[in-house]
C-alpha positions as CSV (number, residue, x, y, z in Angstrom):
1,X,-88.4,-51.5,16.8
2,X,-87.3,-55.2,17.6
3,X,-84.7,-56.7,18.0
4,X,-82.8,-57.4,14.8
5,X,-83.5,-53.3,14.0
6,X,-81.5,-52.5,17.5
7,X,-78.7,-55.0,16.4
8,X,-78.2,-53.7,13.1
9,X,-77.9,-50.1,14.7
10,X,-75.8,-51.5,17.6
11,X,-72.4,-53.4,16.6
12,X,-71.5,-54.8,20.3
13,X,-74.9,-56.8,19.9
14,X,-73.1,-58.9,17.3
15,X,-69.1,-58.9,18.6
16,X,-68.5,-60.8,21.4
17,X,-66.1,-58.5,24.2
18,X,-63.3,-59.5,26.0
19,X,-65.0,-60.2,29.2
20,X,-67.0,-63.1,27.7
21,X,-64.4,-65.0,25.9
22,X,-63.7,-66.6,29.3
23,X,-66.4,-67.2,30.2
24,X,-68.4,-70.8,27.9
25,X,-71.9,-70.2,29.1
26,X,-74.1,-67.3,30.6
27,X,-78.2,-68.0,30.4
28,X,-80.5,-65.2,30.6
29,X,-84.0,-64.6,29.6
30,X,-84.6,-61.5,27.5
31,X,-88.5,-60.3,27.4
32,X,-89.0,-58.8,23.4
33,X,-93.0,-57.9,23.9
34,X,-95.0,-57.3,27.0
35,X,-98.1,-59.3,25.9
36,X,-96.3,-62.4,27.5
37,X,-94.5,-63.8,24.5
38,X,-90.4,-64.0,25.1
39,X,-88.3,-65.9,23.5
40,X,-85.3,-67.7,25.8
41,X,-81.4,-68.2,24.8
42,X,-78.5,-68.1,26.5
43,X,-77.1,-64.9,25.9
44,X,-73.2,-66.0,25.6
45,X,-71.9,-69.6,23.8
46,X,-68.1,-70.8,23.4
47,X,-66.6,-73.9,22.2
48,X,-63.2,-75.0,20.9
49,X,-62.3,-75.4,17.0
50,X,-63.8,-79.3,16.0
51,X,-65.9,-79.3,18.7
52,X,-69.8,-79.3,19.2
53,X,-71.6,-76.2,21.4
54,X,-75.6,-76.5,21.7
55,X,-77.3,-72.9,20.6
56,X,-80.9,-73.1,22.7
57,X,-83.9,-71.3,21.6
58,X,-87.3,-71.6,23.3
59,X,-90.7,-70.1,23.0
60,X,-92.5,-68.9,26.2
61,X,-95.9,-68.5,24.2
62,X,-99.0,-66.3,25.9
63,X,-102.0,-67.5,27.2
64,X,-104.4,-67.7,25.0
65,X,-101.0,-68.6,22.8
66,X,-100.5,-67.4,19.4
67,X,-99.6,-69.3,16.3
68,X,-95.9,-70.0,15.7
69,X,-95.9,-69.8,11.8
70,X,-92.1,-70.1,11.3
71,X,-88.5,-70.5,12.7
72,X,-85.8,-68.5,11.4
73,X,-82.1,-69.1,12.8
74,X,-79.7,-66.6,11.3
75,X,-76.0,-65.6,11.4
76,X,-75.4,-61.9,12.4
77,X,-71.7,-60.3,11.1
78,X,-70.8,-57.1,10.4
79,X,-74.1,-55.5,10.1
80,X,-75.5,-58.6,7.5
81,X,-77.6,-61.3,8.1
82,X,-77.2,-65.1,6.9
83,X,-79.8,-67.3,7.1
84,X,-78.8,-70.8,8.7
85,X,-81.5,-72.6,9.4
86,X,-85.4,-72.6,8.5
87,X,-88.3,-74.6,10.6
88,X,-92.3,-74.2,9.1
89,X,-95.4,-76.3,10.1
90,X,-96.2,-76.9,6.7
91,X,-93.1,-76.9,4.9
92,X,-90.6,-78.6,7.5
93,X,-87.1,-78.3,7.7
94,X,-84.2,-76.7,5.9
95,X,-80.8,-76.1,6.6
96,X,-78.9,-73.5,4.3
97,X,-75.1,-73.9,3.3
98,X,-72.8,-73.7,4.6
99,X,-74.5,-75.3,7.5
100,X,-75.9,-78.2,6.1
101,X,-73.4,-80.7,7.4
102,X,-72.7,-79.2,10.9
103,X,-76.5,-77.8,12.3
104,X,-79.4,-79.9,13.4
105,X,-82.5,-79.6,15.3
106,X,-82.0,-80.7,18.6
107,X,-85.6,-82.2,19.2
108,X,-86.7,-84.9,16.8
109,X,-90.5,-83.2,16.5
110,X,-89.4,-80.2,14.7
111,X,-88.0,-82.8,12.0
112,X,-91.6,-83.8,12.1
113,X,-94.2,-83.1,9.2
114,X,-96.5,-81.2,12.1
115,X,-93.7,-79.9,14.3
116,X,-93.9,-78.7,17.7
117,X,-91.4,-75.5,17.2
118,X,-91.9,-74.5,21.0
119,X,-88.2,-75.6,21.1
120,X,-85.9,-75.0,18.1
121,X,-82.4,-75.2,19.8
122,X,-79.9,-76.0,16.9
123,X,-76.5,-78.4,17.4
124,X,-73.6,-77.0,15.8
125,X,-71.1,-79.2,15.4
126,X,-67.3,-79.2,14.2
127,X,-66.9,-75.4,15.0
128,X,-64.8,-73.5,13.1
129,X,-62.9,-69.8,13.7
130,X,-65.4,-68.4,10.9
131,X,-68.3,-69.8,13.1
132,X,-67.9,-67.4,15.6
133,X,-70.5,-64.2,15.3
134,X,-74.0,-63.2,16.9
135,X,-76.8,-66.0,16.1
136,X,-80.3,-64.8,16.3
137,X,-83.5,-67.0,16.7
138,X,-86.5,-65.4,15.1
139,X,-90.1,-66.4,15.8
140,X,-92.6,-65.0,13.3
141,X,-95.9,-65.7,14.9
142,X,-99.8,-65.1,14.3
143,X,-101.3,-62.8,15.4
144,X,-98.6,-60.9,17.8
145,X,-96.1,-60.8,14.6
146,X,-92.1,-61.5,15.1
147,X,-90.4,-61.9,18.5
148,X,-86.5,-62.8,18.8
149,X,-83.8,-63.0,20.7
150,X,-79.7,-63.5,19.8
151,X,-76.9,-65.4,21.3
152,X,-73.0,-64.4,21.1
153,X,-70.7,-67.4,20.1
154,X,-67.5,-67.3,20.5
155,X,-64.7,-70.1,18.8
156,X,-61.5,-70.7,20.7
157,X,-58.4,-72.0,18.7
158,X,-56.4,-74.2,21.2
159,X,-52.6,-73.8,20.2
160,X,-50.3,-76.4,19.2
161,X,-47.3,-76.6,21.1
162,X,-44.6,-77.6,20.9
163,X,-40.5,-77.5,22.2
164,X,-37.3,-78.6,19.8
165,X,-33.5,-78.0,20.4
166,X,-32.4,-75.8,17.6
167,X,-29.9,-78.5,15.7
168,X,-29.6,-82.2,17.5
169,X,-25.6,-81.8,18.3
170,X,-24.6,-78.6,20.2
171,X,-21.1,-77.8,20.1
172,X,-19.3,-75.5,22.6
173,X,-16.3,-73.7,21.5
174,X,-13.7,-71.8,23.2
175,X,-14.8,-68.6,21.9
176,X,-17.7,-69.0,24.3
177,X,-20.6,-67.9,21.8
178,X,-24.0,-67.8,22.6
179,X,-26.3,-69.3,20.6
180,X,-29.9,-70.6,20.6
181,X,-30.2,-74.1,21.8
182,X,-34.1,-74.7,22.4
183,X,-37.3,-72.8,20.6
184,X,-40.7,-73.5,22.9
185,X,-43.9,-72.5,20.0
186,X,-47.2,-71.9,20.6
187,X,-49.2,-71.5,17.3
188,X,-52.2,-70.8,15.8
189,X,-53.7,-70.5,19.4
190,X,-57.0,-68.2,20.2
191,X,-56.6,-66.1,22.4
192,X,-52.7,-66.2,22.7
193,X,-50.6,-68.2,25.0
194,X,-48.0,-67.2,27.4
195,X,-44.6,-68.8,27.2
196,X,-42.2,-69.3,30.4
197,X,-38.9,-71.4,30.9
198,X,-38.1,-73.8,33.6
199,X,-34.2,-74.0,33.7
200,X,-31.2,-74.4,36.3
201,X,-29.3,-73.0,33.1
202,X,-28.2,-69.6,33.2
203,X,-29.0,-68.6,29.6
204,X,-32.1,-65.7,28.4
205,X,-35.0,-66.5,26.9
206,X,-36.4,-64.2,23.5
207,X,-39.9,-64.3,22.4
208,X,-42.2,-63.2,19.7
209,X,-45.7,-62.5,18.5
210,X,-47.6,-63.2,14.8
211,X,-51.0,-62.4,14.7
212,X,-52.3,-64.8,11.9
213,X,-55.4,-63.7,9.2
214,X,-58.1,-66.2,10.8
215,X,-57.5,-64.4,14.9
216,X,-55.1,-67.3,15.9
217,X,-51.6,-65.4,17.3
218,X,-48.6,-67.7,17.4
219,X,-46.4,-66.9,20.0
220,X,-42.4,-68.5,19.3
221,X,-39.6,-68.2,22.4
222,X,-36.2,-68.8,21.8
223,X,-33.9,-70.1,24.8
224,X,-30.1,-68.3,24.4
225,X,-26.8,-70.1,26.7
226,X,-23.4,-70.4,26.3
227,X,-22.5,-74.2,25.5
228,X,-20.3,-75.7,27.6
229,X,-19.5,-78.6,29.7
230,X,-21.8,-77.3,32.2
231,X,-24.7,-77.2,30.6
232,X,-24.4,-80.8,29.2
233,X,-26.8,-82.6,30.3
234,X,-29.2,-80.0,32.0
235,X,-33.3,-80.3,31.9
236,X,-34.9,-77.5,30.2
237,X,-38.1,-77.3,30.5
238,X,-40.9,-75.1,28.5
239,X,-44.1,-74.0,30.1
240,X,-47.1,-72.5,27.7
241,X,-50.2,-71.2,30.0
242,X,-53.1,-71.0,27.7
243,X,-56.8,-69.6,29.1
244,X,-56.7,-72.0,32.6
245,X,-54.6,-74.1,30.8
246,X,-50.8,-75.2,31.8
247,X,-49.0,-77.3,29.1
248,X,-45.3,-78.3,29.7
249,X,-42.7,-79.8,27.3
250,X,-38.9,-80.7,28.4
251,X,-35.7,-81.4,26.8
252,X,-32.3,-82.6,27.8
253,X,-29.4,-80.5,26.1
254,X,-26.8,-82.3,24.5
255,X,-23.5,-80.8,24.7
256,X,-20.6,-81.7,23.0
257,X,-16.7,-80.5,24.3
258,X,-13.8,-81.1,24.4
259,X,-11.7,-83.6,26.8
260,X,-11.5,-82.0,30.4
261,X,-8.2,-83.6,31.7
262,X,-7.0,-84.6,35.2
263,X,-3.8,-87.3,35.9
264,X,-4.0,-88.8,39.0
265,X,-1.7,-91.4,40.7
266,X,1.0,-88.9,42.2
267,X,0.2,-88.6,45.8
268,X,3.4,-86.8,47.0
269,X,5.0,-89.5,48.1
270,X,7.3,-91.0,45.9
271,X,10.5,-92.4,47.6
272,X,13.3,-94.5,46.3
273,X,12.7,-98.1,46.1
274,X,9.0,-97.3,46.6
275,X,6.8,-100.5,44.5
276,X,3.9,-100.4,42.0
277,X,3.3,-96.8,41.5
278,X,1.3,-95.6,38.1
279,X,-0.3,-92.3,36.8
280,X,-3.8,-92.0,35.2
281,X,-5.0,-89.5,32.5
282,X,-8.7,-89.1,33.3
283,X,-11.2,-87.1,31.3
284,X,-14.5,-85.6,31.0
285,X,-15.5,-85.3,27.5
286,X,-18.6,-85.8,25.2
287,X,-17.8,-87.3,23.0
288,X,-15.5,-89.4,24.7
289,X,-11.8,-89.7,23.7
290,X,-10.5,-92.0,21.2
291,X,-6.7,-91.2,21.6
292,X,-4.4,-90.7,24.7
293,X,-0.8,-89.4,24.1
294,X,1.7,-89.5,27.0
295,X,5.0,-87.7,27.0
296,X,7.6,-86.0,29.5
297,X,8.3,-82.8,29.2
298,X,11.8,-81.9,28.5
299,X,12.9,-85.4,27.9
300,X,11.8,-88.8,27.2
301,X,9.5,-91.4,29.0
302,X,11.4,-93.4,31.3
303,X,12.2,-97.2,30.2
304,X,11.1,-98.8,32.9
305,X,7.3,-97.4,32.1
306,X,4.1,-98.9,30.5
307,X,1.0,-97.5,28.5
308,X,-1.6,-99.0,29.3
309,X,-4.7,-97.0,27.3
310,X,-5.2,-93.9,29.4
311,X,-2.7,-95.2,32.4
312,X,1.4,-94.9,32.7
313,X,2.6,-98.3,34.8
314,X,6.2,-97.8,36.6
315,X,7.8,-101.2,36.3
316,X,10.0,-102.1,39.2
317,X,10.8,-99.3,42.1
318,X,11.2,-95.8,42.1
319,X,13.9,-94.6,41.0
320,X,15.2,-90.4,40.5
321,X,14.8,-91.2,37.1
322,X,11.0,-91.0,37.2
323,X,10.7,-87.3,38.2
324,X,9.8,-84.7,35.6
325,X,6.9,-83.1,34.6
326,X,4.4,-86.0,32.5
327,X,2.2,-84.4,30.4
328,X,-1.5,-86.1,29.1
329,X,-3.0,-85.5,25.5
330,X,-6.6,-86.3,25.3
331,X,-8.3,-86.3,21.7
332,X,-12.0,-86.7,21.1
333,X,-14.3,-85.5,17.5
334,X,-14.6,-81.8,19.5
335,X,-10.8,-81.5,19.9
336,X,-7.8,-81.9,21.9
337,X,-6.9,-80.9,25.9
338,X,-3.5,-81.2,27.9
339,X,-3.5,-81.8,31.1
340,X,0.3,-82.3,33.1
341,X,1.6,-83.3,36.7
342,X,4.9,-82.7,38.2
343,X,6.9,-85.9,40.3
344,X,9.1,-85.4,42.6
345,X,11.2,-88.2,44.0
346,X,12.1,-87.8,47.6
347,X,15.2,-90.2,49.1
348,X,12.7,-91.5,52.3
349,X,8.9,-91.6,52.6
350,X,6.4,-88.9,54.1
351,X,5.1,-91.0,57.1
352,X,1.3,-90.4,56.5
353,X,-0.7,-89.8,59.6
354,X,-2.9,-92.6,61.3
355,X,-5.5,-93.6,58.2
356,X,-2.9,-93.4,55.7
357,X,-4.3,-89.7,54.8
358,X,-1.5,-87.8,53.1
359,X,-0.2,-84.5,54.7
360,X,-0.9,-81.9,52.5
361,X,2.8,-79.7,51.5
362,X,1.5,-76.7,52.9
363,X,0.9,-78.9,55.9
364,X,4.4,-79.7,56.1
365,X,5.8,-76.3,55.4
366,X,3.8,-75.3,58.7
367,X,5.3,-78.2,60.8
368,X,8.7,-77.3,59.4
369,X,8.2,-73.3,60.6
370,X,6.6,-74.2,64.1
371,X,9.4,-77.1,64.5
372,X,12.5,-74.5,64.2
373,X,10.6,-71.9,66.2
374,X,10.0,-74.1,69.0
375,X,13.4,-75.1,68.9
376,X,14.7,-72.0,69.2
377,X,12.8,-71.4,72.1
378,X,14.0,-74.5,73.9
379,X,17.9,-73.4,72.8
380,X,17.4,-70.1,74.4
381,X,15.7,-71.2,77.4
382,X,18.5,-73.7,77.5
383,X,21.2,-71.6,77.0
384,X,19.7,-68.9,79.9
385,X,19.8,-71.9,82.1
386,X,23.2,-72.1,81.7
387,X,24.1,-68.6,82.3
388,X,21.7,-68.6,85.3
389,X,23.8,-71.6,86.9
390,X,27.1,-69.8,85.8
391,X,26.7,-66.3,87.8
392,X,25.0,-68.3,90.8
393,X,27.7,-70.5,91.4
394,X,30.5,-67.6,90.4
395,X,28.2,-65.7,93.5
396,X,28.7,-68.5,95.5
397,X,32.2,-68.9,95.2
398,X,33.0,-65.2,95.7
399,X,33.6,-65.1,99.5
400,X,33.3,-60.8,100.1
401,X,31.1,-58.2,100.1
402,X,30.2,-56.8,96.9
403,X,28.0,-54.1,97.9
404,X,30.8,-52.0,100.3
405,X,34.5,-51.6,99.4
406,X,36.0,-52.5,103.0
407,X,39.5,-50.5,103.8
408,X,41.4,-53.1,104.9
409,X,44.2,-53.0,107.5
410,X,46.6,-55.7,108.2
411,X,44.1,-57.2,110.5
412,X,41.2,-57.3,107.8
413,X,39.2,-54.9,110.0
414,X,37.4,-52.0,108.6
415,X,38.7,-48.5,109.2
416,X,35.9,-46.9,109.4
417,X,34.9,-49.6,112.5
418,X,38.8,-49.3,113.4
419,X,39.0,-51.1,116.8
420,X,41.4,-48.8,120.0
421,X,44.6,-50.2,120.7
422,X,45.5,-53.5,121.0
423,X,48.4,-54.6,123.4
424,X,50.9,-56.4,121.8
425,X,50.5,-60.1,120.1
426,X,50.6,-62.4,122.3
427,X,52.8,-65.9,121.7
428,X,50.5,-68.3,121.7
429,X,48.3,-68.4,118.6
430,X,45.8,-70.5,117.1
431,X,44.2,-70.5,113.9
432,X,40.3,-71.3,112.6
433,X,40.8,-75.5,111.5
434,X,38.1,-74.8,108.8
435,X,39.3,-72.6,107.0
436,X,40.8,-72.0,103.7
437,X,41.8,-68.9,103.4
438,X,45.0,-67.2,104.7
439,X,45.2,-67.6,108.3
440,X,44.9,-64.9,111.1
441,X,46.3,-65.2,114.6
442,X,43.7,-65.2,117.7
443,X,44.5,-64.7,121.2
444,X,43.5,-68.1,123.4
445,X,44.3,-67.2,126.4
446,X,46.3,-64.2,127.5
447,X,46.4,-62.4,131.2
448,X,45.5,-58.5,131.3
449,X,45.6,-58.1,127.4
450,X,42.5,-57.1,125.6
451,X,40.1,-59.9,124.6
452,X,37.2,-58.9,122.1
453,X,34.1,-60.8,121.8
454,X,30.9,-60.4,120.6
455,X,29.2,-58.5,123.6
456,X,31.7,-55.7,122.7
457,X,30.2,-54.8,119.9
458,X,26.6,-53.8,119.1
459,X,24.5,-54.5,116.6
460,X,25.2,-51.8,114.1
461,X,28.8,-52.5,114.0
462,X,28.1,-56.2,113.4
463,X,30.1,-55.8,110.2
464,X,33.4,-55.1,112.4
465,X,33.0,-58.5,113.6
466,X,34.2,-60.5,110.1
467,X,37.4,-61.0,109.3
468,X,38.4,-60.5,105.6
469,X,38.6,-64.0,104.7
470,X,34.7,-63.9,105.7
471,X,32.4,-66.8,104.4
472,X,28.8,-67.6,103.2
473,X,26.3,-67.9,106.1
474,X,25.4,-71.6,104.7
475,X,28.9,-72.2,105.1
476,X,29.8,-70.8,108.3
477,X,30.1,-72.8,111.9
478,X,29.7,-71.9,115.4
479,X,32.9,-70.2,116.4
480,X,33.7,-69.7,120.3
481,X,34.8,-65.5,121.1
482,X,38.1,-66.9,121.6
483,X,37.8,-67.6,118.0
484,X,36.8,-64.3,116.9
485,X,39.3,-62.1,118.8
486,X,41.9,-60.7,116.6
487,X,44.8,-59.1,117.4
488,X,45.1,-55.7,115.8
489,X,48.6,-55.5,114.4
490,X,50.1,-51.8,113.9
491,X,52.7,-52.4,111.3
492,X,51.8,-50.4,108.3
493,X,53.0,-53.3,105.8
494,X,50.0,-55.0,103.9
495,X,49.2,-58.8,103.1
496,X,50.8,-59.8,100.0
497,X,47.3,-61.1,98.6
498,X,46.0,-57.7,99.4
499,X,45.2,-55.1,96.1
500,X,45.0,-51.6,96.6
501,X,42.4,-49.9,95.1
502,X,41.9,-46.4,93.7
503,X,40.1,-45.0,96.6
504,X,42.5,-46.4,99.1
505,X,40.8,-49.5,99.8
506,X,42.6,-53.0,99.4
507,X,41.0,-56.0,98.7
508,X,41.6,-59.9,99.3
509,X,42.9,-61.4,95.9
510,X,41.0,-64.4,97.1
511,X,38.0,-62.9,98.3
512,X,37.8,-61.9,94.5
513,X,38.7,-64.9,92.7
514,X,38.2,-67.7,94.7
């Protein structure tokens, strides 16, 4: 059984499998007899559509060699044979429709009258999808008979490709719609591309397959956004990856919306008799806008204003007759957008900071609140100075003894530290020169009466010592003992600037409010 038997029994002799279409060229040498005859090929060809691809057939003949007596190239699809191309000794060389045009014998000396057919590779040239099947190369020879040997050849369609915006003007509306902007194709390609988008946009890409009647698939991808402003502008780029291929296309979207509006010119600080102050409508649009329309809300434009194309001019100073709310209407072919400012007039200027940068409002809110809270705290540290200077002078001034109630005789001395009989009071009497309160006689010099001084008392009755007119140690001078000798006097009447209290006790009115 040869060759051409085995393929007619076999199908996968004649179809070419997946794992070769990538691949444009495997050689091999297949043995068809053991008595040394083979016939060589390369057991896998590819080319593209239009192009050429070189089918080689050689005979390895024996030694002694046998007679070639003919050549026989033939197409092999779907189990039938077609005869493309003939080479004989005698006869020479013929090339069968619908062939003709596109295969030659790649050596000149099988064109030859005596033809040396060792080598009858064949050129086939301007491929086309139909090309593609199993080509066999059959040697009939003399004595050893037919020997043969068959090539796979496989036609690639490359795609076209292409990327187009869907219609030339894209229009976004306010309802925000998506729509198709951009369709990337790949057609008529063999085997089928793969389609991938490039974008900063964030829109979604759809795609879809058409397997055409010759093999070729067409692959189509749509890319889906939301027109807007944003997307004006924006690259989008389509990528098509075909075999080891990579084939990139880019557009630009053109977006058309309607007027984005800002007025500028009020920068807070408008004061009275302020000079050469102006407000501008500025826009964003595509296309851009044909008609500016200024009014004030509530009310008219003020008389001493300007239009100047998209700008309001204030003639002259500021005045209170220039705040209000000025509103900006912008008009392009897309549509028309408002866009409004509020000016306030103040009597005096906002001293900007150092740079001339303006203080923000929230800025001076913030100032405001930390300015009264710090002046709070300064009024009631103030005001707790005060009061701190009122009750230490008021202790200064008071003279006594707050923390004991002293019983208080006609002498000033305490009861509880009550002195023994005194002898009578003498006549001659001094009184303390610095002094202001009510003054006490002391004995200067007196013979056999009793004479008190310091050394009479100890330490623990120190308080027995101070008369009730007593004064603030800062105050208080070096007295002699003559000084501090009282005489005790026994008459039961008390000091009219004395006060009796409700435990018995009688104070100094001056001791109090001195």
């Amino acid at each position: 059984m040869n060759q051409s038997d085995r393929c007619l029994r076999l199908v996968d002799c004649v179809i070419p499998t997946a794992s070769t279409m990538d691949q444009s060229t495997q050689t091999g040498t297949n043995q068809t007899a053991g008595d040394g005859q083979s016939v060589q090929m390369d057991s896998i060809k590819s080319g593209f559509v239009g192009s050429q691809v070189e089918l080689r057939c050689i005979f390895v003949n024996s030694n002694p060699p046998v007679k070639i007596s003919q050549v026989t190239w033939q197409k092999f699809l779907n189990g039938t044979k077609q005869n493309v191309a003939i080479a004989n000794p005698s006869l020479g060389v013929s090339v069968l429709p619908p062939f003709k045009e596109r295969v030659t014998f790649k050596q000149a000396a099988v064109r030859h009258r005596t033809p040396s057919l060792e080598d009858t590779t064949i050129m086939f040239s301007n491929l086309r999808l139909s090309d593609e099947a199993a080509y066999i190369c059959e040697y009939t020879t003399f004595p050893a008979g037919n020997r043969e040997n068959m090539v796979n050849l496989t036609v690639f369609a490359r795609p076209l490709t292409r990327m187009t915006l869907t219609t030339p003007t894209i229009v976004a509306r306010p309802q925000k719609r998506k729509m198709t902007v951009a369709t990337c194709l790949s057609a008529n390609g063999k085997p089928q591309s793969v389609i991938k988008w490039d974008t900063r946009l964030k829109g979604e890409a759809t795609f879809q397959e058409t397997q055409n009647s010759n093999g070729t698939v067409t692959v189509r991808s749509n890319y889906v956004v939301v027109p807007s402003r944003e997307t004006h502008k924006q690259k989008l780029t389509c990528i098509v990856t075909y075999r080891n291929e990579r084939i990139t296309d880019s557009v630009v979207l053109n977006v058309q919306y309607e007027p984005e509006v800002k007025i500028e010119g009020f920068d807070g600080n408008w004061y009275l008799n302020r000079q050469d102050v102006s407000l501008t409508c500025n826009t964003d649009a595509n296309p851009p806008v044909t008609v500016y329309q200024w009014k004030l809300l509530n009310g008219s434009l003020p008389s001493t204003v300007e239009i100047r194309n998209n700008s309001l001019i204030f003639k002259g100073a500021v005045t209170y007759e220039l705040a209000g709310t000025y509103v900006c209407d912008a008009t392009n072919g897309i549509g028309t957008r408002t866009g409004l400012v509020e000016v306030n007039v103040t009597e005096f200027p906002n001293n900007p900071p150092p740079g001339g940068r303006e203080i923000p409002q929230e800025q001076h809110n913030a100032g405001a609140v930390i300015g009264c809270a710090v002046g709070g705290v300064v009024l009631l540290a103030a005001a707790a100075t005060l009061l701190f200077v009122f009750l230490r002078r008021r202790q200064r001034t008071f003279k006594g003894d707050y923390s004991t109630k002293k019983q208080v005789f006609g002498n000033g001395y305490s009861k509880a530290g009550g002195l023994p009989a005194h002898p009578p009071i003498p006549n001659n009497l001094q009184y303390p020169d610095d002094s202001d309160d009510e003054k006490k006689p002391a004995q200067i010099a007196v013979t056999g009466g009793f004479e008190a001084s310091e050394r009479d008392f100890d330490g623990d009755a120190e308080d027995l010592k101070r008369p009730y007119f007593t004064v603030d140690e800062g105050e208080s001078q070096d007295y002699d003992e003559r000084t501090l000798a009282f005489q005790y006097n026994p008459g039961p009447e008390i000091a009219d600037d004395m006060v009796s209290q409700t435990d018995g006790s009688v104070i100094s009115k001056k001791e109090w409010y001195v």
